[in-house]
C-alpha positions as CSV (number, residue, x, y, z in Angstrom):
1,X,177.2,48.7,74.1
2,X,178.6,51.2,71.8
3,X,180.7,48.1,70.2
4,X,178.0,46.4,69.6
5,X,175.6,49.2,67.9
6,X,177.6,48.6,64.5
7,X,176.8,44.6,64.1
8,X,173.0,45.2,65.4
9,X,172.4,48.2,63.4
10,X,173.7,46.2,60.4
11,X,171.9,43.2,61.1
12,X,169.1,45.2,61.0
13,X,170.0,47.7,58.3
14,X,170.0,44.2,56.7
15,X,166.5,43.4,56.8
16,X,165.2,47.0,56.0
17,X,167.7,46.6,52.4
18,X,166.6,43.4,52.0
19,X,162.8,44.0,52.3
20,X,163.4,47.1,50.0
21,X,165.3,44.8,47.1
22,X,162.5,42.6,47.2
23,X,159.7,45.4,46.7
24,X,161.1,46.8,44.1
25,X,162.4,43.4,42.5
26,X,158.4,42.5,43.0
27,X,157.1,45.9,41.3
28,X,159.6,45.5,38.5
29,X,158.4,42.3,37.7
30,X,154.7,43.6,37.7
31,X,156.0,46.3,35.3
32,X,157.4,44.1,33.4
33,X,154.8,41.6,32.9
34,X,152.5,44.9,31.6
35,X,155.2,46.0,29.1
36,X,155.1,42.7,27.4
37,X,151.4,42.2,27.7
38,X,150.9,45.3,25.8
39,X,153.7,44.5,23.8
40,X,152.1,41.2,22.7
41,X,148.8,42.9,22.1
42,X,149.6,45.5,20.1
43,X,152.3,43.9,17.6
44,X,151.9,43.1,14.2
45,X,151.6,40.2,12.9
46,X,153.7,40.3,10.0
47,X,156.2,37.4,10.4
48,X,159.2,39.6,11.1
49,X,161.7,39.1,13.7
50,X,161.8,42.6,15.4
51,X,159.0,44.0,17.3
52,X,157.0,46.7,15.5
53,X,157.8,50.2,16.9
54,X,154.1,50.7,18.0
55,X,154.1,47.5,19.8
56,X,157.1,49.0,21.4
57,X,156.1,51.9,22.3
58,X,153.2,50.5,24.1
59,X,155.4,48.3,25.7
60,X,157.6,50.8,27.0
61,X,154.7,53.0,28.3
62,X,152.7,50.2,30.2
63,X,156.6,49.8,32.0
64,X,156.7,53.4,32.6
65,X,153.2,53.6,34.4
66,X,153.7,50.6,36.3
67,X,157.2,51.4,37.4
68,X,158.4,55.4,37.9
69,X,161.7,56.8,37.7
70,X,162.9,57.5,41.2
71,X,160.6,55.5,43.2
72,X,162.1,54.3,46.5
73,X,165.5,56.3,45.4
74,X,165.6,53.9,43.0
75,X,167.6,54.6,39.3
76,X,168.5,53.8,35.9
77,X,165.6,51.7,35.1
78,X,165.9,50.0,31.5
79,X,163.1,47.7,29.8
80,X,163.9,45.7,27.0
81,X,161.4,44.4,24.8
82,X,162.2,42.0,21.8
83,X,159.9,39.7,19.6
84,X,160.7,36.1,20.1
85,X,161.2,33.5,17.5
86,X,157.5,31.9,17.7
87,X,155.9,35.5,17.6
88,X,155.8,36.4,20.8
89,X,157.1,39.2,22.8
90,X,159.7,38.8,26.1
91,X,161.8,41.3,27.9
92,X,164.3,42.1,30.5
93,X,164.2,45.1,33.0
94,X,166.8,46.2,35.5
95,X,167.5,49.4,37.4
96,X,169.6,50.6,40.3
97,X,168.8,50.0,44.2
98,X,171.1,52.2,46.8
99,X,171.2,50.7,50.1
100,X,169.8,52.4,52.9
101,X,171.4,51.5,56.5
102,X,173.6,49.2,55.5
103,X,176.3,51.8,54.0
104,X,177.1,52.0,57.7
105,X,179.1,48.6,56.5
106,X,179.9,50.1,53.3
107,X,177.5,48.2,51.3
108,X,177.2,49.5,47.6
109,X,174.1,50.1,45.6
110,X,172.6,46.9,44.2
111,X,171.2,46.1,40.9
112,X,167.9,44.1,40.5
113,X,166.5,42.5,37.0
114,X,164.1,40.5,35.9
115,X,162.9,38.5,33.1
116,X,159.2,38.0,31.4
117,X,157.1,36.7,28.5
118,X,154.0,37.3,27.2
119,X,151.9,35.1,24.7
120,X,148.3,34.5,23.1
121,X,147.1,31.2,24.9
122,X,144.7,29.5,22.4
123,X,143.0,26.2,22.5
124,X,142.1,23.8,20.4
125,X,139.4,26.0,18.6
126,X,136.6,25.8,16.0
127,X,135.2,29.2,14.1
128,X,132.2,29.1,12.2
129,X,131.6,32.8,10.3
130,X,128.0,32.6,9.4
131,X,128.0,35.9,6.9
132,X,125.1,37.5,5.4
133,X,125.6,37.7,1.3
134,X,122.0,39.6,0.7
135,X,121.9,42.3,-2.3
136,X,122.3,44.7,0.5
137,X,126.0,43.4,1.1
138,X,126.7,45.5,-2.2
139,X,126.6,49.1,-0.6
140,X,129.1,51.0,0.8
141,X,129.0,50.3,4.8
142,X,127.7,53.8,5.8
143,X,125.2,54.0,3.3
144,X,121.9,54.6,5.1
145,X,118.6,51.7,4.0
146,X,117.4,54.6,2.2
147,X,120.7,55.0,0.4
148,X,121.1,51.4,0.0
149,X,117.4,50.3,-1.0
150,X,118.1,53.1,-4.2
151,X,121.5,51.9,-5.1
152,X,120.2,47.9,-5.3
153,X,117.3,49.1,-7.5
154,X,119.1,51.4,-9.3
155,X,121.8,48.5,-10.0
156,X,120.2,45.5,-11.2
157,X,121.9,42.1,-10.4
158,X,124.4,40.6,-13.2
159,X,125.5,36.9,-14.1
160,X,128.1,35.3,-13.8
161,X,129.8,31.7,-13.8
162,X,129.8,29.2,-10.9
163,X,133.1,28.4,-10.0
164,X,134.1,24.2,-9.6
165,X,134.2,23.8,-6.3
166,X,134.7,20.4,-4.8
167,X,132.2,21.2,-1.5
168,X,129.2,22.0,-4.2
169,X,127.1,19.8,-6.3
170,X,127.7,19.0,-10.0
171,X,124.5,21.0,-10.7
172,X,125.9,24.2,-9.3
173,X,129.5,24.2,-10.5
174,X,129.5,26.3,-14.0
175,X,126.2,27.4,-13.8
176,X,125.1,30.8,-14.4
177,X,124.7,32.9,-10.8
178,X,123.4,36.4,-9.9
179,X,124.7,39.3,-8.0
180,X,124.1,42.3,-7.7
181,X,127.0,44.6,-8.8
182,X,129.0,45.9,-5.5
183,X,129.4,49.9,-5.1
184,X,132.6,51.2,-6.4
185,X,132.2,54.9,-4.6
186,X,134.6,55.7,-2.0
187,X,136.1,52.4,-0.2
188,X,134.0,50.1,-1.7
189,X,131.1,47.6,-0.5
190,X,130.4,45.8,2.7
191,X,131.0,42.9,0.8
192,X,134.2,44.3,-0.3
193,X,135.2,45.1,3.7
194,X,133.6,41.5,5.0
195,X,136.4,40.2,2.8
196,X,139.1,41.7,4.5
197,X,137.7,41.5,7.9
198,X,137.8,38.1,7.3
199,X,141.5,37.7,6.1
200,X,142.4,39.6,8.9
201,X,140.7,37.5,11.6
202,X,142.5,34.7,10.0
203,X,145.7,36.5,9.9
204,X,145.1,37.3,13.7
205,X,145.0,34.1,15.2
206,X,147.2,32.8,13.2
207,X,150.0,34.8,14.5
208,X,149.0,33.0,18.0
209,X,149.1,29.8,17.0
210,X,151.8,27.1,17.7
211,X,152.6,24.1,16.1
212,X,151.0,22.3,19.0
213,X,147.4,23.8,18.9
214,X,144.6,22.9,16.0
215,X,142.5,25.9,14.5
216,X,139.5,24.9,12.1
217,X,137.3,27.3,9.8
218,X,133.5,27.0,8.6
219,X,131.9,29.4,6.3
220,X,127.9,29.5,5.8
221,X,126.9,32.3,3.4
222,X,123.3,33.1,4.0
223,X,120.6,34.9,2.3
224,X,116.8,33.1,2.3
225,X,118.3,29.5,1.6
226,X,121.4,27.8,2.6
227,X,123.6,25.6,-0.1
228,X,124.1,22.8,2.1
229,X,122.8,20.1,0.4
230,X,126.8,18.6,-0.6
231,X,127.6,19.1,3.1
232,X,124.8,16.2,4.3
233,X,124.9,14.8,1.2
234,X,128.8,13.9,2.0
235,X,127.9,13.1,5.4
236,X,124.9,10.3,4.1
237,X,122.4,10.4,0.8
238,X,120.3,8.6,3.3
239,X,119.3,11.9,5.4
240,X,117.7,13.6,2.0
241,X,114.3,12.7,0.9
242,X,115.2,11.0,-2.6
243,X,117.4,8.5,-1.3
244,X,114.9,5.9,-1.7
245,X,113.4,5.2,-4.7
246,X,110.2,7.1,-6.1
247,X,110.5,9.4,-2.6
248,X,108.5,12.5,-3.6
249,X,108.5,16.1,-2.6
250,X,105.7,18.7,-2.6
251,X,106.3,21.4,-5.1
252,X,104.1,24.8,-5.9
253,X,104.5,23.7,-9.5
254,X,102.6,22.9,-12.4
255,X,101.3,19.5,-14.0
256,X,99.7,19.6,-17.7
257,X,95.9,19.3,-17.3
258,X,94.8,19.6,-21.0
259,X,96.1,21.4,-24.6
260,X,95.0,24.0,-26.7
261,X,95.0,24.3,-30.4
262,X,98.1,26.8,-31.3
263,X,97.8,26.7,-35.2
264,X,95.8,24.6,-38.4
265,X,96.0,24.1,-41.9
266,X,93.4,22.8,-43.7
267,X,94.0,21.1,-47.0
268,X,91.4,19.5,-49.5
269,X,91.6,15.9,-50.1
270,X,89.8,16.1,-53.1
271,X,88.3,12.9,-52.6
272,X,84.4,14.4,-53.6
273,X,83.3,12.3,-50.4
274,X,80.0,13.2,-48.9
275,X,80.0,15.2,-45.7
276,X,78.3,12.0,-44.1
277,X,81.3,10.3,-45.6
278,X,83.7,12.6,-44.9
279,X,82.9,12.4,-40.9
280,X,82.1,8.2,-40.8
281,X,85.5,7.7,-42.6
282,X,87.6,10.1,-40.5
283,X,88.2,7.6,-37.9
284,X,90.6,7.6,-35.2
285,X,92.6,11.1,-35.4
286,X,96.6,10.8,-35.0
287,X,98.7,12.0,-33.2
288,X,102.5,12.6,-32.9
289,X,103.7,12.3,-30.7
290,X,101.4,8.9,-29.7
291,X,99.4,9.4,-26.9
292,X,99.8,6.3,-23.6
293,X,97.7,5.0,-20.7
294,X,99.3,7.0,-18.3
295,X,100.1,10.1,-20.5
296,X,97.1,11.5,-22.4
297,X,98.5,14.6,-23.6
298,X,102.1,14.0,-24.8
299,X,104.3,16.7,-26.8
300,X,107.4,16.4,-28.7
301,X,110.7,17.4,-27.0
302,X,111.8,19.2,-30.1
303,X,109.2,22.3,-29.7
304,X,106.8,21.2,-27.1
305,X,104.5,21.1,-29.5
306,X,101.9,17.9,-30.3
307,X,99.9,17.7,-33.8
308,X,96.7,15.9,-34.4
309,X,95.4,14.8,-37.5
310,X,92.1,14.5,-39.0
311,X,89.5,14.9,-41.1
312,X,86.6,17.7,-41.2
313,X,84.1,18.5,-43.5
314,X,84.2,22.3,-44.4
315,X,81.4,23.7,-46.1
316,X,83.8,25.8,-48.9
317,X,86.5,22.8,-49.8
318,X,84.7,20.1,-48.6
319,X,85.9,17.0,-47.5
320,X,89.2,18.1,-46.0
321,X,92.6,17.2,-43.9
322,X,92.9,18.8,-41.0
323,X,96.7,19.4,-38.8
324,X,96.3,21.0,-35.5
325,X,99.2,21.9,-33.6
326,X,98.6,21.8,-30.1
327,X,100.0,23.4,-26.5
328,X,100.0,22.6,-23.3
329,X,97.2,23.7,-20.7
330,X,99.4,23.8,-17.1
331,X,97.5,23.7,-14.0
332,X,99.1,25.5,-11.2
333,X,99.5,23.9,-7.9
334,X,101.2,21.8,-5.0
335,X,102.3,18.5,-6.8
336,X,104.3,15.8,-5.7
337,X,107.8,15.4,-8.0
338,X,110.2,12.5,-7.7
339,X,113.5,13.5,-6.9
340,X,115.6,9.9,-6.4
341,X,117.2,10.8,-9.7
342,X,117.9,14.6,-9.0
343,X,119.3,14.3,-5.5
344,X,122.1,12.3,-7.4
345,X,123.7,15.4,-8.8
346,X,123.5,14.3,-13.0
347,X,120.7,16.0,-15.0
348,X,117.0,14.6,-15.1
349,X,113.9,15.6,-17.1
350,X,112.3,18.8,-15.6
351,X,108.7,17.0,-14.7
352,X,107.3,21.3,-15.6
353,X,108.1,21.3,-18.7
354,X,107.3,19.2,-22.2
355,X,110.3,20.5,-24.5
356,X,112.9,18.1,-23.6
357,X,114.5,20.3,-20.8
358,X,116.5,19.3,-18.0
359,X,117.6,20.0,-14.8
360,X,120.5,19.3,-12.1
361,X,120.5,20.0,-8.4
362,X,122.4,23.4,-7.3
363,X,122.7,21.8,-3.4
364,X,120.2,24.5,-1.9
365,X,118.1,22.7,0.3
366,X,114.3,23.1,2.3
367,X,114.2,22.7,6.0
368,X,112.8,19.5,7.1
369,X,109.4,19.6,9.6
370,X,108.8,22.5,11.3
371,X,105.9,23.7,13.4
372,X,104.3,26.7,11.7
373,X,102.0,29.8,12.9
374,X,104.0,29.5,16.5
375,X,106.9,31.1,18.5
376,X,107.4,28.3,21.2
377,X,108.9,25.2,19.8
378,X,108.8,22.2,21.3
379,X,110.8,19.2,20.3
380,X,108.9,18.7,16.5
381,X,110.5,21.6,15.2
382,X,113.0,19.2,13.7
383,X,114.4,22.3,11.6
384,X,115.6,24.2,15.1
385,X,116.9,20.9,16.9
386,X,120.6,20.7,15.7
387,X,121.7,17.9,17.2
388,X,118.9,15.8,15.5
389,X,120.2,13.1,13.1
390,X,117.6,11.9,10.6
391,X,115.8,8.4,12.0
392,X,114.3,7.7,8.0
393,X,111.1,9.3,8.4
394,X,110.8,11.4,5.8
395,X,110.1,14.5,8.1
396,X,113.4,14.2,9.9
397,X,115.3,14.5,6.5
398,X,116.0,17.5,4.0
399,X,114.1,18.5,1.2
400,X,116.5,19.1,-2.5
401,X,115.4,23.0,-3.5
402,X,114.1,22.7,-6.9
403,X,113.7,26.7,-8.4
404,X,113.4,25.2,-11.6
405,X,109.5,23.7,-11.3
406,X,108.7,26.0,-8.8
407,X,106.0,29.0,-9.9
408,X,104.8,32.0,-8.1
409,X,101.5,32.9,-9.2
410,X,100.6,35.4,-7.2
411,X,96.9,34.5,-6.3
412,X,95.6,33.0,-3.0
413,X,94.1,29.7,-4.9
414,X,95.3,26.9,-4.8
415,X,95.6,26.3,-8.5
416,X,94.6,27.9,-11.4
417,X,94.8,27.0,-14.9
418,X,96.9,28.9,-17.8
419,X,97.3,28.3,-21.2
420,X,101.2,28.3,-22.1
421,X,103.3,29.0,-25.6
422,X,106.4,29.8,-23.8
423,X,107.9,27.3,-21.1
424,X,109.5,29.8,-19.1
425,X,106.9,32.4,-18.8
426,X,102.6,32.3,-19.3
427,X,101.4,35.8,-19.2
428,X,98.0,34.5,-20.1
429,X,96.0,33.8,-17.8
430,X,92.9,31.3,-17.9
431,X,90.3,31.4,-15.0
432,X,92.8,33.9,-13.1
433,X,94.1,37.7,-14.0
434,X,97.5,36.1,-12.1
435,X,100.5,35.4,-14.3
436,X,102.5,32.7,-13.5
437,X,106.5,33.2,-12.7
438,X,108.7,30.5,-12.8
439,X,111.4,31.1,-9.7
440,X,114.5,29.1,-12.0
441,X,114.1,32.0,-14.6
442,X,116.8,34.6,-14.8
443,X,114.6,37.3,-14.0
444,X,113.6,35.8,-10.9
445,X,116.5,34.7,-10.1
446,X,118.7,37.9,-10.6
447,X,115.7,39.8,-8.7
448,X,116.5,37.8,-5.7
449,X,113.6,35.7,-5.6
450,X,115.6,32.8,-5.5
451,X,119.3,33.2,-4.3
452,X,120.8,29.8,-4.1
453,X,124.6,31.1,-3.3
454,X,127.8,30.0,-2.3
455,X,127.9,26.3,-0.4
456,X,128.3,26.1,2.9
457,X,132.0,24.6,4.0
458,X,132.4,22.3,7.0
459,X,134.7,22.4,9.9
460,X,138.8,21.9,8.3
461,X,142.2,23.3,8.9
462,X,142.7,26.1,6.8
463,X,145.5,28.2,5.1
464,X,145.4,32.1,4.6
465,X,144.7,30.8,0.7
466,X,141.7,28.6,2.0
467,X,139.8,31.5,3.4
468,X,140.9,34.0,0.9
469,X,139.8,31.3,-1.6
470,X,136.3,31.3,0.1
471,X,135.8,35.4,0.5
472,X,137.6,35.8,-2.5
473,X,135.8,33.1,-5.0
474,X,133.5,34.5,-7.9
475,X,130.7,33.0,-6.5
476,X,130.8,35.0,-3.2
477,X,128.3,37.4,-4.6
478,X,125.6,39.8,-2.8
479,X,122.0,38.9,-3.6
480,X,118.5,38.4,-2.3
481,X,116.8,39.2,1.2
482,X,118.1,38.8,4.6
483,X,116.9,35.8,7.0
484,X,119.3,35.4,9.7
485,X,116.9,32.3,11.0
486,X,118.5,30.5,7.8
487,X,122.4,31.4,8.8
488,X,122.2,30.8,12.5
489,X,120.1,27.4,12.3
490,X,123.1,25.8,10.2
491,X,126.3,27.7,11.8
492,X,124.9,25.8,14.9
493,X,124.5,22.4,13.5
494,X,127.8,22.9,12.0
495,X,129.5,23.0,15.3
496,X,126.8,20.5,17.1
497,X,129.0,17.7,18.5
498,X,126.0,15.2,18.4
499,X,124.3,16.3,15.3
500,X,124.9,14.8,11.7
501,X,128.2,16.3,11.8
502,X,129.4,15.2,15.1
503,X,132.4,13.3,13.3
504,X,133.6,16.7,12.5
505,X,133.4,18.0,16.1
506,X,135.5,15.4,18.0
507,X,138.7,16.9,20.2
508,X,141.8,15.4,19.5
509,X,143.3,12.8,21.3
510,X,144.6,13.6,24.8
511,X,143.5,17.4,24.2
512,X,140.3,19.5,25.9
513,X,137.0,19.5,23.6
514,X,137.7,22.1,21.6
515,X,136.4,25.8,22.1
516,X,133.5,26.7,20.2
517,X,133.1,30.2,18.3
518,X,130.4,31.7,15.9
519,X,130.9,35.2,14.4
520,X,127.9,35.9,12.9
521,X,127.7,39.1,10.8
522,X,125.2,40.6,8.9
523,X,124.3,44.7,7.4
524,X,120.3,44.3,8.3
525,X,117.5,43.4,10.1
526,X,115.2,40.3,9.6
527,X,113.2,41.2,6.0
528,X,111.1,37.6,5.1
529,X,109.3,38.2,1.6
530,X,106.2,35.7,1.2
531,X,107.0,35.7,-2.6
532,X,110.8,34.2,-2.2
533,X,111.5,30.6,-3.0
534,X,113.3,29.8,0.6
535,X,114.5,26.8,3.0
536,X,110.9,26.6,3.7
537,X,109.4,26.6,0.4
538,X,107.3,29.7,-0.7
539,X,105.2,31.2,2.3
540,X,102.4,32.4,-0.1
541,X,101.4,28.8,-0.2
542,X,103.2,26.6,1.6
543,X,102.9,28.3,4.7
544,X,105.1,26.4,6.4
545,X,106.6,29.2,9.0
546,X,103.4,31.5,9.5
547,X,101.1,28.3,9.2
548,X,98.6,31.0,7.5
549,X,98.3,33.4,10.7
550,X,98.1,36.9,10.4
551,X,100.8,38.0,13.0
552,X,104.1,39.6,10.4
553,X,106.3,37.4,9.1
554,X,109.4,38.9,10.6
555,X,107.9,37.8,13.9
556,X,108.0,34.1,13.3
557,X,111.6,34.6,11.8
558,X,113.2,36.6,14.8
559,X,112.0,34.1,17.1
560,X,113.5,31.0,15.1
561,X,116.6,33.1,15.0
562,X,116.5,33.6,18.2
563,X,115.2,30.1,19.7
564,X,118.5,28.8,17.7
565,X,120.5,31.2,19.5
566,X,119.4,30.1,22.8
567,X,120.4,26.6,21.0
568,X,123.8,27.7,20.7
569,X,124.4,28.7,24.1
570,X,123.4,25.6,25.4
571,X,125.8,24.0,23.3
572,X,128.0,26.2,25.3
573,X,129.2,27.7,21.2
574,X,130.4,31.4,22.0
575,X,128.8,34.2,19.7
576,X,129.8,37.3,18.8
577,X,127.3,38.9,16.6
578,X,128.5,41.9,13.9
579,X,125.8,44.4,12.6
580,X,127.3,46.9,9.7
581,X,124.8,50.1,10.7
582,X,124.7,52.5,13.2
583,X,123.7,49.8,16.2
584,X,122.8,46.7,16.9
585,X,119.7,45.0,16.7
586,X,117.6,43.9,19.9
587,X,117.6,40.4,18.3
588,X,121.5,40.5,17.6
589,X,122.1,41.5,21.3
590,X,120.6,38.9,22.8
591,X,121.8,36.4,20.3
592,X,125.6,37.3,21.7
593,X,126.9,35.4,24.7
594,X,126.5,38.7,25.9
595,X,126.4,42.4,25.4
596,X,129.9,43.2,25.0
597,X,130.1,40.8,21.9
598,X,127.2,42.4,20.1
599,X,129.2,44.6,17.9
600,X,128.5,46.9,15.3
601,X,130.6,49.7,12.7
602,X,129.5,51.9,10.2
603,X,133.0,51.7,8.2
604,X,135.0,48.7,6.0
605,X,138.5,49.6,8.0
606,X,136.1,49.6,11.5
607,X,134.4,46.2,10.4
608,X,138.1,44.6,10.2
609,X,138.9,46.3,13.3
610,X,135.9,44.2,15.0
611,X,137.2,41.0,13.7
612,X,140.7,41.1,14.8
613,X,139.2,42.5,18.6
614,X,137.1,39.1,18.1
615,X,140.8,36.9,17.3
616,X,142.2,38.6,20.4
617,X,139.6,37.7,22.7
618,X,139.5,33.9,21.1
619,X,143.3,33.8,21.3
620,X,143.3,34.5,24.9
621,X,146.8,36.9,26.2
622,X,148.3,35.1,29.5
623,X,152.1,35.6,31.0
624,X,153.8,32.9,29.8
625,X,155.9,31.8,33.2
């Protein structure tokens, strides 16, 4: 018996060591794992080859809690953390196990180690940042509206030159833009910090990325119109009314219903007829230019200008010769334009005015059909369906924005008549105490009435340039009133994979669909103006959202905003909404896939902050085993 304690009690001293090297062998690889997860999380991503000393620290921390000096006797535990060649972080760990029973047999303390890796696991993924570019982008992030509402009118909107771009139309590159001028005070505009939260999303998942997974970017700038009209025009002409031949559109314009006599000079002929005489003889009075069939009142292109001739009897000089230059009487209304010519891109007579001008499509565009004065759509609200590709029917297809022959007047009629010696501008009125305000003028362009901006870009691979060169670009410019309806309707149909851009949304061959992501940031809530020239015309009188009901406008607007969210989640697209204010909005919160990715910051370095926690959660952290 007493011989054969020794074996037993080592056989079993055995299994007691044995089942201690594997606990702690089983907790060190827990701890482990945790050190490199932080590790991963928190390193920068800066390209270099050792691992940051915060990341390090955090690593060795998360070791520490998960994995105590002295537990189970054990000692000397080391973690080693080190960044890997494709930006990722690995690490060793060992420490010291002393044997328990079995030093009966002289067995010696035993060393365990263990090996992990940590990495971002991203997918085949496609972003869409649908950002709001509104006047209000200009002010500093913690400016209050108060604040910010004084600063915009205190700092009226400037010009500038449209950059060539090859995603806009040849109307927009090197045309003159608006903005207004972004804050300099303190750390600059929201604008200013959009920019870099931008760079540093990219800069975030890129550090994730291998050379086996594909990333794509979108941008759509919003304000109360999208530029979008290169992006569908790319994709077909054919799904734009003015792809046929003599298609029309209905403007709030103006059409010339008469003229006016501007000026005469009366000169004697000295011909000593008879007033009888004078008036049989005068005949047929010319004009110049010639009047046609189907254009009574016709006006040189020179000066706008027409001038009769004739003859009058005047009781002083007699018979005499009479030249009468004439003007243009405008009627203001809803007329139909042709627009087969301007959809094309070149420049085309401006059918509103008579002096020869002409004009070229910036690619801003109006929704097509819509239903109006509601807030449950059905299936013909075309505008909210983004998987809807035109059929030819003209109400399934985009309207061309056209600022340029559009006019505010500022009275409920439906016309009214004006007399007119400057094209751009008719302060006075006839039948109507309303001036007429042409929407294409500077001044109503730089006050934000009209705010074509930046075009939308479609789904692509991008470099660090291509999104700097986006954020970056002089035409990325705050101006004009916020409707997020407008940004969230075509960050959607961006990403629709059945929609007109469904050859943009296909997964690659023998890899998942890819994962679909919109960050959608904006500084305020909904703020519809009846008076702005939008993607729905101008409200005043087309009507076309509020259908003429009295409930606010803001009401119709959150809901489409909202119905289109709804769209995306059942396009399974994950949101994350951004609000730069003190909270989010109701209508921002329920946009997000949830609550936890309806985020909001009052600072430019908290706004970036936002974006790279949105790049970590797209570029998922797993243990790479």
């Amino acid at each position: 018996m007493a011989a054969s304690l020794i074996p037993l009690t080592a056989f079993a001293g055995s299994a007691v060591d044995m089942g201690r090297l594997y606990a702690v062998k089983s907790r060190l690889q827990q701890a482990c794992d945790a050190g490199v997860l932080a590790g991963r999380k928190f390193m920068k991503a800066d390209g270099s080859t050792t691992l940051d000393s915060n990341a390090t620290t955090q690593a060795q921390t998360f070791f520490r809690n998960n994995f105590q000096a002295g537990w189970v006797s054990t000692s000397n535990p080391v973690f080693t953390p080190v960044k890997t060649s494709d930006q990722q972080v690995s690490g060793t760990a060992s420490v010291m196990v002393p044997m328990t029973i079995t030093k009966i047999i002289n067995a010696s303390d035993t060393p365990v180690s263990v090996a992990c890796k940590a990495r971002y696991d991203i997918s085949d993924t496609d972003i869409i940042f649908v950002l709001d570019t509104t006047g209000s982008m200009a002010c500093r992030p913690e400016d209050t509206e108060t604040q910010c509402n004084t600063y915009v009118q205190n700092n009226p909107a400037v010009s500038y030159t449209r950059p060539t771009d090859s995603y806009a139309m040849p109307g927009y590159t090197a045309q003159k833009g608006f903005g207004v001028p972004e804050t300099v005070v303190g750390n600059g505009s929201r604008i200013k910090a959009l920019r870099q939260a931008v760079k540093d999303f990219y800069a975030t998942v890129q550090s994730s990325v291998d050379a086996n997974t594909r990333i794509r970017y979108g941008f759509v700038s919003y304000t109360s119109i999208i530029n979008a009209g290169k992006a569908i025009y790319s994709v077909n002409p054919a799904y734009l009314i003015g792809a046929n031949t003599g298609e029309k559109v209905d403007y709030e314009t103006r059409a010339v219903s008469g003229e006016y006599e501007i000026s005469r000079t009366t000169t004697p002929q000295g011909n000593n007829k008879s007033q009888q005489g004078c008036t049989s003889s005068a005949g047929t009075p010319t004009r110049d230019p010639a009047a046609t069939p189907g254009n009574p009142y016709p006006f040189r292109v020179s000066d706008g200008r027409a001038t009769i001739t004739s003859q009058e009897w005047n009781a002083s000089l007699g018979c005499t010769t009479v030249v009468k230059t004439m003007g243009p009487v405008w009627t203001y209304g809803q007329y139909q334009v042709d627009v087969s010519q301007y959809i094309k891109g070149g420049n085309v007579d401006d059918p509103a005015r008579v002096d020869g001008a002409t004009a070229a499509w910036d690619g801003c565009i109006e929704e097509r059909q819509t239903q109006a004065g509601t807030i449950n759509y059905n299936s013909s609200s075309y505008d909210l369906d983004p998987s809807l590709v035109p059929t030819g029917a003209v109400a399934t297809r985009w309207r061309p924005a056209w600022a340029g022959i559009s006019w505010a007047r500022y009275s409920y009629a439906a016309t009214m008549t004006q007399y007119s010696n400057d094209e751009n501008f008719a302060p006075y009125a006839y039948g109507s105490s309303y001036p007429a305000l042409n929407l294409g003028s500077d001044a109503r362009r730089a006050s934000g009435f009209y705010s074509c901006g930046k075009p939308i870009r479609r789904l692509a691979v991008m470099s660090a340039d291509d999104i700097a060169g986006y954020v970056d670009a002089a035409d990325f410019k705050p101006l004009g009133g916020t409707y997020h309806d407008t940004g969230m309707i075509w960050g959607v149909r961006l990403l629709a994979p059945s929609g007109i851009f469904a050859a943009d949304n296909t997964g690659r061959t023998g890899q998942p669909t890819p994962k679909k992501v919109i960050v959608f940031l904006t500084d305020g809530d909904m703020a519809p103006s009846s008076a702005i020239y939008g993607q729905y015309g101008m409200e005043l009188y087309d009507q076309r959202v509020s259908g003429g009901s009295a409930t606010p406008l803001k009401d119709f607007h959150n809901a489409r905003f909202l119905y289109e969210c709804a769209q995306a989640a059942q396009l399974k697209i994950d949101v994350w909404t951004v609000a730069i204010g003190p909270s989010s909005t109701n209508e921002l919160t329920q946009c997000a896939s949830n609550s936890g990715q309806a985020l909001y910051t009052t600072t430019g370095s908290g706004l970036s902050t936002l974006f790279q926690k949105i790049a970590k959660q797209v570029a998922m952290l797993r243990l790479d085993k």
